[in-house]
C-alpha positions in Angstrom: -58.8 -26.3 -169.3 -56.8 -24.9 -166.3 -55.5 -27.5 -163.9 -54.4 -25.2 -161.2 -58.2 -24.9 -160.4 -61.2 -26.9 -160.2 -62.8 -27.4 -163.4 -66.8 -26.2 -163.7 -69.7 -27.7 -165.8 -71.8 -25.7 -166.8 -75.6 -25.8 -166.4 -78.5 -26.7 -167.4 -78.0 -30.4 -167.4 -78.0 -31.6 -170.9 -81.6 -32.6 -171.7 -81.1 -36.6 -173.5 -79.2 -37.8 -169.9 -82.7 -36.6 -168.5 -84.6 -39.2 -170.7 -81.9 -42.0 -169.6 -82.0 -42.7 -173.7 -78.7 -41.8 -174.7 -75.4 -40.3 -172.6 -73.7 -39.5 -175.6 -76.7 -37.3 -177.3 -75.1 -34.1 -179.3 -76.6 -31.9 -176.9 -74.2 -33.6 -174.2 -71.1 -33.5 -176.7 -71.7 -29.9 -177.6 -71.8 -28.5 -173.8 -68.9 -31.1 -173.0 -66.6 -29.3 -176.0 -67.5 -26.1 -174.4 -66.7 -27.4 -170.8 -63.5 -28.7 -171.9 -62.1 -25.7 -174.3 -62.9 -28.9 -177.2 -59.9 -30.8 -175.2 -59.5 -34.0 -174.3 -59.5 -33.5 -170.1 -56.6 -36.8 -170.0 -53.6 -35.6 -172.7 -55.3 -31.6 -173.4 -54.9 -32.5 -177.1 -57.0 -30.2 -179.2 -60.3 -32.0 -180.9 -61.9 -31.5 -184.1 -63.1 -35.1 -185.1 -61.7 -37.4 -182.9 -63.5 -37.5 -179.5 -65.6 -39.6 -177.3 -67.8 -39.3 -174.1 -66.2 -40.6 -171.4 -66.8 -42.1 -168.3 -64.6 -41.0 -165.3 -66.1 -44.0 -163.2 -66.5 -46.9 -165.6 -70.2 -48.0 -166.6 -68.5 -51.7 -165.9 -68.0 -50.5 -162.5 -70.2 -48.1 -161.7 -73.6 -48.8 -163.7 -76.0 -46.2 -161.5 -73.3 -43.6 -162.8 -73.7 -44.0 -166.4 -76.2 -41.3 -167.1 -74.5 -38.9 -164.3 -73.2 -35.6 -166.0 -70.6 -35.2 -163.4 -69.6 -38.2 -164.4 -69.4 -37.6 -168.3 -65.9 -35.8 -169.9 -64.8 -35.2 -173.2 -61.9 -37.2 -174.3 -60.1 -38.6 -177.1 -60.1 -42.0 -178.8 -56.4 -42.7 -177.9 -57.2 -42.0 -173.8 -60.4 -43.3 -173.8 -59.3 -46.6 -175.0 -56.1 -46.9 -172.7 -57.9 -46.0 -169.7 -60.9 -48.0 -170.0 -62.2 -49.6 -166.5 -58.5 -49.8 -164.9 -58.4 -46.6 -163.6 -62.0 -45.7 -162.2 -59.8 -43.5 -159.3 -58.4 -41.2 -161.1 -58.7 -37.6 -160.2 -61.9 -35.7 -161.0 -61.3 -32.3 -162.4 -64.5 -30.7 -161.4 -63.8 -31.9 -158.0 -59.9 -31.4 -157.4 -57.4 -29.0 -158.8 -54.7 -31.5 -160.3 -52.0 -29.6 -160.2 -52.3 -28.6 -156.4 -52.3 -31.8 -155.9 -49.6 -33.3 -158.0 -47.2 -30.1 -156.2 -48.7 -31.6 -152.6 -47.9 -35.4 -153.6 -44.6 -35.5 -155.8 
């Protein structure tokens, strides 16, 4: 994934967060592995076996987002776990380019 630009998900919307059953279905992990390159979108470390669904705003947090797909990303165990539901403000890729924005705030 490029930082220098916004990051895009790709359509259709994955069809299990339709039924509300399951936001981690394998039809939602495949398209986020192809969204992300099969990165994790916190450290960019290369995934094979090792990767979660994450939710940018935490399901503790933000309940009525838990079946969102903007608000699903590919991560790894390591990230997931460390950023948990203390950091529900970090930036959103698919909404600001990171590294614009880390040149505009040193």
């Amino acid at each position: 994934m490029r930082y220098d630009t916004i990051a895009k998900k790709l359509p259709p919307l994955p069809a299990s967060l339709a039924t509300k059953n399951k936001y981690d279905g394998e039809d939602v992990k495949a398209l986020l592995a192809k969204d992300h390159y099969d990165k994790c979108y916190i450290c960019e470390r290369q995934l094979t076996t090792d990767f979660q669904v994450e939710h940018l705003h935490s399901q503790e947090h933000y309940p009525d987002e838990k079946y969102n797909w903007d608000n699903l990303f590919f991560v790894c165990s390591y990230c997931n776990g460390k950023k948990s539901a203390n950091f529900d403000g970090i930036v959103n890729p698919t909404k600001e380019a990171i590294e614009e924005k880390n040149r505009a705030n040193p």
